[in-house]
ZAVO-369599 format. One line per 5 residues: number of its first residue (from 0); for each residue y, z, x of N, C-alpha, C. Coordinates in Angstrom, 2 decimals. Example, Ala and Ser with C-alpha at 12.3 -4.5 7.8 and 13.67 -1.06 7.14 Angstrom:
% residues 2
0> -5.69 7.80 13.19 -4.50 7.80 12.30 -3.30 7.80 13.20; -2.25 7.08 12.85 -1.06 7.14 13.67 0.03 7.87 12.90
END
This chain:
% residues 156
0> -0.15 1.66 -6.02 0.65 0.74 -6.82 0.22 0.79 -8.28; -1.31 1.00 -8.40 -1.33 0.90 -9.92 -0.92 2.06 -11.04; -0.96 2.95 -10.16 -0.23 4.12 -11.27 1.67 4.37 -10.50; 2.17 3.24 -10.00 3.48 3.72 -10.17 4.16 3.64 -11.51; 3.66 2.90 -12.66 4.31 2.73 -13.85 4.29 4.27 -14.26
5> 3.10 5.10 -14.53 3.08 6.27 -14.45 4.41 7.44 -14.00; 4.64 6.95 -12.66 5.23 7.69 -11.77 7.09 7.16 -12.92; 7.21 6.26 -12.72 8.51 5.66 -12.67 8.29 6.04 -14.41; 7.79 5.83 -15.28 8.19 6.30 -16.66 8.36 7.78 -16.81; 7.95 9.01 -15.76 8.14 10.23 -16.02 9.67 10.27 -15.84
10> 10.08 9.43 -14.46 11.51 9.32 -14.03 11.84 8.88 -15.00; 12.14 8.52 -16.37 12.73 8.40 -17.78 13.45 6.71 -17.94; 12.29 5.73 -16.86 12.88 4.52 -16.87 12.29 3.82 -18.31; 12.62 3.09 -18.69 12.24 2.30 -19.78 10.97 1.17 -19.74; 10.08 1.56 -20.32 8.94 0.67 -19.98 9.09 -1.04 -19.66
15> 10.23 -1.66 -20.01 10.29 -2.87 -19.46 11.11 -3.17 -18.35; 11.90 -1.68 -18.29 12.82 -2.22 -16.71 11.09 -1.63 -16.06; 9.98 -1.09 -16.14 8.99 -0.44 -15.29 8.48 -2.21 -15.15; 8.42 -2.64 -15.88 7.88 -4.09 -15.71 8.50 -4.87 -14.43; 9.72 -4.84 -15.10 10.50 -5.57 -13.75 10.18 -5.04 -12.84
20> 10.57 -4.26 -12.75 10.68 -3.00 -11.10 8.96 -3.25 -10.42; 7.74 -3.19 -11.25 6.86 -3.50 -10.38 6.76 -5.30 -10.02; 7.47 -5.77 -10.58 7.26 -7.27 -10.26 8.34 -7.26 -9.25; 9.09 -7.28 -9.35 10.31 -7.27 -8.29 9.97 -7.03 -7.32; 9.32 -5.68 -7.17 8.59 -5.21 -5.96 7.61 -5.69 -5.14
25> 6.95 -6.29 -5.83 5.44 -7.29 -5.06 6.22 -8.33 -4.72; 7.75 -8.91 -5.04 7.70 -10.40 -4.68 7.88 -10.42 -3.54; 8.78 -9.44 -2.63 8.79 -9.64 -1.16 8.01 -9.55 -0.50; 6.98 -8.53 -0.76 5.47 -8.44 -0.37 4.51 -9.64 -0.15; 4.55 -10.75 -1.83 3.65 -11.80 -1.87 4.73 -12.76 -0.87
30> 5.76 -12.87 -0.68 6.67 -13.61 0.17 6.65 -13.51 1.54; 6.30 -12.82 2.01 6.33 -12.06 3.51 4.61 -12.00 4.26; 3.79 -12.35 3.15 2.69 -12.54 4.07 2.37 -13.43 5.13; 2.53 -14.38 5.00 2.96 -15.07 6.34 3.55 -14.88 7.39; 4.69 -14.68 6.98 5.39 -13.75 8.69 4.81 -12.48 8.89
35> 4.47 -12.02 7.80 3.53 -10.78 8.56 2.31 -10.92 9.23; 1.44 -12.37 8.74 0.55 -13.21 9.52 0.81 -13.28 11.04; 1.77 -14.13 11.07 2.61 -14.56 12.58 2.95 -13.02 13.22; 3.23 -11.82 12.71 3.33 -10.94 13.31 2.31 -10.40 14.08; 1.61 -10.19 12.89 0.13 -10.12 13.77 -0.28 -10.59 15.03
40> -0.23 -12.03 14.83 -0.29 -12.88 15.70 0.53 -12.64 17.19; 1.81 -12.30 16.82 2.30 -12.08 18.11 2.14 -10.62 18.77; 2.40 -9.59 17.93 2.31 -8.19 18.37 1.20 -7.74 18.56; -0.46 -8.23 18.09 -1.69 -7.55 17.63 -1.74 -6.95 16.49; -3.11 -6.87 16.06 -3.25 -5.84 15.16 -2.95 -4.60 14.67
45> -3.78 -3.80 16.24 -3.44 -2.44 16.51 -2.05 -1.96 16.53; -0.99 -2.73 16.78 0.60 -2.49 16.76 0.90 -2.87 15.45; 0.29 -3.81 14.76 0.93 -4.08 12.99 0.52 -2.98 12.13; -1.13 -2.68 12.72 -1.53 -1.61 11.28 -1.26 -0.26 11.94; -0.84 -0.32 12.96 -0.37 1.56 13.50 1.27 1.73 12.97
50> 1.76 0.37 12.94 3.52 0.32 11.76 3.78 0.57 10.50; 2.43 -0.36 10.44 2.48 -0.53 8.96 1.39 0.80 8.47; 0.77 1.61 8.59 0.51 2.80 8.47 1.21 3.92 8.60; 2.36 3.95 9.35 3.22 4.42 9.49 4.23 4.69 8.19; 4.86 3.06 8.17 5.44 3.14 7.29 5.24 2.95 6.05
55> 4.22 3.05 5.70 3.07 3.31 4.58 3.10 4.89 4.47; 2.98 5.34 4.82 3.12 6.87 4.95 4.45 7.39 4.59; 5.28 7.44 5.24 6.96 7.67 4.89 7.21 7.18 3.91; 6.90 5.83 3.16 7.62 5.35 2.16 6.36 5.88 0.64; 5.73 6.19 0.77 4.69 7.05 0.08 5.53 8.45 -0.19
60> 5.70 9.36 1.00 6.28 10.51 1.13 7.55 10.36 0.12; 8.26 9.46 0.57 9.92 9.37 0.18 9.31 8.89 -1.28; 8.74 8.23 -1.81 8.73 8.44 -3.22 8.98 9.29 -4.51; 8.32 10.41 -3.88 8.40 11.47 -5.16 10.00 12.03 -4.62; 10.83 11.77 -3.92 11.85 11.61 -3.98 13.38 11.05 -4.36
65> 12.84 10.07 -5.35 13.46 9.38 -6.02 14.33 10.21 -6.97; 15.31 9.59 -6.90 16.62 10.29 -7.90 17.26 9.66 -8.91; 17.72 7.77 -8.06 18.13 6.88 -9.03 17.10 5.44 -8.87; 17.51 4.63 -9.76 16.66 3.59 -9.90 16.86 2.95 -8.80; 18.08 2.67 -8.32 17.99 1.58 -7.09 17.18 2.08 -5.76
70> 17.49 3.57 -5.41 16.24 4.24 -4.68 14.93 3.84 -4.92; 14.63 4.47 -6.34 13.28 3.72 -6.99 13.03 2.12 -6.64; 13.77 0.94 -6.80 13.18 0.10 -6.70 13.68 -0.32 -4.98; 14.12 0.50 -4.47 13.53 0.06 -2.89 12.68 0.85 -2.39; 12.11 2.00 -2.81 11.33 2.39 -1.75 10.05 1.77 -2.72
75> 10.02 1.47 -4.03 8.90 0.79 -4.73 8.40 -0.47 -3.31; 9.54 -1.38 -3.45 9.40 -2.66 -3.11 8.84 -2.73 -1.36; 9.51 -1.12 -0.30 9.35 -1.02 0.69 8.08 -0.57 1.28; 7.28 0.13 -0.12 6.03 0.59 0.20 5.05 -0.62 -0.38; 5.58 -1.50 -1.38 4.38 -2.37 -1.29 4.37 -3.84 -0.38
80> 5.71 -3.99 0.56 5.42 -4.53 2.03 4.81 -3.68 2.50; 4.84 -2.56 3.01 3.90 -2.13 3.88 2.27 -2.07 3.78; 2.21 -2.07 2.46 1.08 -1.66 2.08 0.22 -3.09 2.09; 1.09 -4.40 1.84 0.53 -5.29 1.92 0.22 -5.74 3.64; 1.32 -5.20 4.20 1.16 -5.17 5.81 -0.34 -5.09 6.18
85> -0.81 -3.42 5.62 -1.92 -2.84 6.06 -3.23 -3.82 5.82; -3.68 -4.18 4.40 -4.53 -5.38 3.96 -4.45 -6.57 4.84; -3.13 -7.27 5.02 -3.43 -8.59 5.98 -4.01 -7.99 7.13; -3.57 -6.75 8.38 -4.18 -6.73 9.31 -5.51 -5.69 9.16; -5.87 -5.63 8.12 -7.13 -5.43 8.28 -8.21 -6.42 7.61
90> -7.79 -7.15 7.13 -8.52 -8.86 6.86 -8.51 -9.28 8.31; -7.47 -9.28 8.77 -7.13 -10.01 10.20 -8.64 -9.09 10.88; -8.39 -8.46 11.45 -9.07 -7.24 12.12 -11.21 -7.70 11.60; -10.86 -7.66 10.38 -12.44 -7.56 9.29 -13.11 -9.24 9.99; -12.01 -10.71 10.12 -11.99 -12.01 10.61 -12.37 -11.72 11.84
95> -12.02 -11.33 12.72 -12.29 -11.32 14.16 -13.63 -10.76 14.33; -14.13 -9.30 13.96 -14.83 -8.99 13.62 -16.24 -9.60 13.44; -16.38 -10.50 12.68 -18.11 -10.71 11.74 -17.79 -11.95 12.18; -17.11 -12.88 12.71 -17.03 -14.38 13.58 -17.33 -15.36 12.17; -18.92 -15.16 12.34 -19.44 -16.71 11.49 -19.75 -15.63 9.48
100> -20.01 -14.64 9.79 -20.00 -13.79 8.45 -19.02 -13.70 8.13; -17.78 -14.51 8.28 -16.46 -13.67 7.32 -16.92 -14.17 5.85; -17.28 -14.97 5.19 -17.45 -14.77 4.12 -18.15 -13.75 3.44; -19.01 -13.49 3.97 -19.82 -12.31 3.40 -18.75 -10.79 3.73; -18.02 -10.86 4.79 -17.09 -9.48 4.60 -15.85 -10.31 4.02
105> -15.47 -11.12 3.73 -14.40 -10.99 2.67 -14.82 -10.73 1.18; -15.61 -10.88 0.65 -16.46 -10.58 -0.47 -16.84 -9.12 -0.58; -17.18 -8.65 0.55 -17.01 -7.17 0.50 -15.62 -6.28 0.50; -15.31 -7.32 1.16 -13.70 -5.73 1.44 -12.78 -6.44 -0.30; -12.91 -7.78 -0.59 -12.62 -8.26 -2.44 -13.03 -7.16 -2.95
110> -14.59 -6.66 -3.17 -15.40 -5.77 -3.84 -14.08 -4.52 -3.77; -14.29 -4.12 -2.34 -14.13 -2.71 -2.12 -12.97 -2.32 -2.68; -12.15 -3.61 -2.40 -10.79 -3.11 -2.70 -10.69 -2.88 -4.33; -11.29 -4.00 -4.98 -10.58 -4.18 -6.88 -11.73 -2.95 -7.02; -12.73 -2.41 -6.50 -13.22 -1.03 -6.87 -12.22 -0.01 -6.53
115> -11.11 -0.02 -5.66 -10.12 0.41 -5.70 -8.65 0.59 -6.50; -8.79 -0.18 -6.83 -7.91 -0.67 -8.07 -8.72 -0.43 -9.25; -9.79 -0.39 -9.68 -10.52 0.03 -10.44 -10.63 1.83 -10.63; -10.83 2.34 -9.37 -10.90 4.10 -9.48 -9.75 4.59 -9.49; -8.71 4.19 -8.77 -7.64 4.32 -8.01 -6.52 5.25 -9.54
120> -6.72 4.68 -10.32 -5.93 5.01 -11.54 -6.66 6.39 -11.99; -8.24 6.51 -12.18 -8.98 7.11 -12.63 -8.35 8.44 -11.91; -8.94 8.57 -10.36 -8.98 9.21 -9.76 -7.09 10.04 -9.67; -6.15 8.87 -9.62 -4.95 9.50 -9.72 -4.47 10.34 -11.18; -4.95 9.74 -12.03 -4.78 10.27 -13.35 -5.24 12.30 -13.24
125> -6.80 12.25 -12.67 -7.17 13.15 -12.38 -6.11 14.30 -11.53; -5.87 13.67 -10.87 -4.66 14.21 -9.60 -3.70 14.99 -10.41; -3.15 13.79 -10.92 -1.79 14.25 -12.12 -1.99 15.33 -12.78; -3.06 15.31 -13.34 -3.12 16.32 -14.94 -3.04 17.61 -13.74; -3.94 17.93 -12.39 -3.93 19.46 -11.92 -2.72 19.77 -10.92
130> -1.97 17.92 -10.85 -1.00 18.42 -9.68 0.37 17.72 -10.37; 1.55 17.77 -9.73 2.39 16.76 -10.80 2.41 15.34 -9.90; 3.18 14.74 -11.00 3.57 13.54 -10.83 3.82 13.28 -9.17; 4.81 13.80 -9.09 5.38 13.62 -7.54 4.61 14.07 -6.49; 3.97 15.37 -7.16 2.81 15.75 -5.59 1.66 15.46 -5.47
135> 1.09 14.11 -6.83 0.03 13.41 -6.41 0.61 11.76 -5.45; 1.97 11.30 -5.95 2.34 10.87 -4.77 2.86 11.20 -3.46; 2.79 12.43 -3.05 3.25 12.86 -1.89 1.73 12.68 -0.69; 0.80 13.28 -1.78 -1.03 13.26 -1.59 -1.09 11.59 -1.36; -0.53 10.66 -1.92 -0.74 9.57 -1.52 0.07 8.73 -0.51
140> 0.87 9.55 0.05 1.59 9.12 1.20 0.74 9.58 2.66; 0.75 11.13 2.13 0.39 11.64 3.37 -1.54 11.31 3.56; -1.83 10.51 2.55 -3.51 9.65 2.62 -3.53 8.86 3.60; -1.87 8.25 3.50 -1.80 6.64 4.52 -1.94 7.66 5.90; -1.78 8.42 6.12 -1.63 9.13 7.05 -2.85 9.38 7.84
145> -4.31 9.38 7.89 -5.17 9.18 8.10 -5.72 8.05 9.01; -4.49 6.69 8.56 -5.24 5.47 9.15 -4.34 5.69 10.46; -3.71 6.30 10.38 -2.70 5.93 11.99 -3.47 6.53 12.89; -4.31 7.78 13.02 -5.38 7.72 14.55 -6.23 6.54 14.54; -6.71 6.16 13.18 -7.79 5.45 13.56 -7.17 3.87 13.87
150> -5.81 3.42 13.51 -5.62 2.97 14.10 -5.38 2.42 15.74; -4.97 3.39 16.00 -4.75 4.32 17.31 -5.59 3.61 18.07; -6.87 4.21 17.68 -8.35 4.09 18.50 -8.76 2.21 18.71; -7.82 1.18 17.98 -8.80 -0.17 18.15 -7.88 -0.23 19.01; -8.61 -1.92 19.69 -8.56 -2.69 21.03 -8.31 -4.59 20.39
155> -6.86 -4.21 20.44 -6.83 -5.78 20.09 -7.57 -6.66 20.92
END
């Protein structure tokens, strides 16, 4: 998410529709955590983050596919539900986990992640300059791609 402004200004959008378009995009995301909570809740984990890895993956892929803006701002908006999918059930997952330590692992996976958001640009920037635009997001679709065995492997 943090270098889609990147991505979407090569596509020749205008730096303040790039504004909108990433806000627009998180709102169904920040809106939907809850029922994605309750999903959890009803389906398991292992069935939310093996979906939502899934479709974390495809909507990653289908990115550098973009042609027009309204494409652009749904598969924007469709990959950062999913992506927010993946974070709740692995908070969920991290909670069950450490019982009476969840504070001490929510403080860690806080850390891990804004160190993610922290490299995440670095490291993609890097990407960009030796690969293009689109096939360092294709590299970041087919990344999500990784968590679906290991999803695979837990035991709600």
């Amino acid at each position: 998410y943090s270098f889609l402004s990147v991505f979407l200004n090569d596509e020749g959008i205008p730096i303040l529709l790039i504004g909108v378009i990433l806000t627009v995009a998180l709102l169904p995301a920040v809106a939907l955590e809850v029922p994605m909570g309750n999903l959890i809740d009803r389906h398991g984990i292992r069935k939310t983050l093996v979906l939502a890895a899934i479709l974390t993956t495809l909507t990653g892929v289908l990115m550098p596919l973009s042609s027009n803006l309204y494409y652009t701002l749904t598969i924007v908006t469709a990959f950062t539900i999913c992506y927010t999918m993946i974070f709740i059930a692995l908070y969920s997952r991290m909670s069950d986990i450490m019982g009476e330590s969840k504070v001490v692992m929510t403080g860690a996976i806080a850390t891990v992640k804004d160190l993610g958001y922290t490299l995440g640009p670095l490291i993609a920037g890097v990407l960009m300059e030796f690969m293009s635009i689109k096939n360092t997001f294709f590299l970041t679709g087919v990344a999500f791609a990784l968590l679906i065995p290991v999803a695979l492997l837990l035991r709600d």
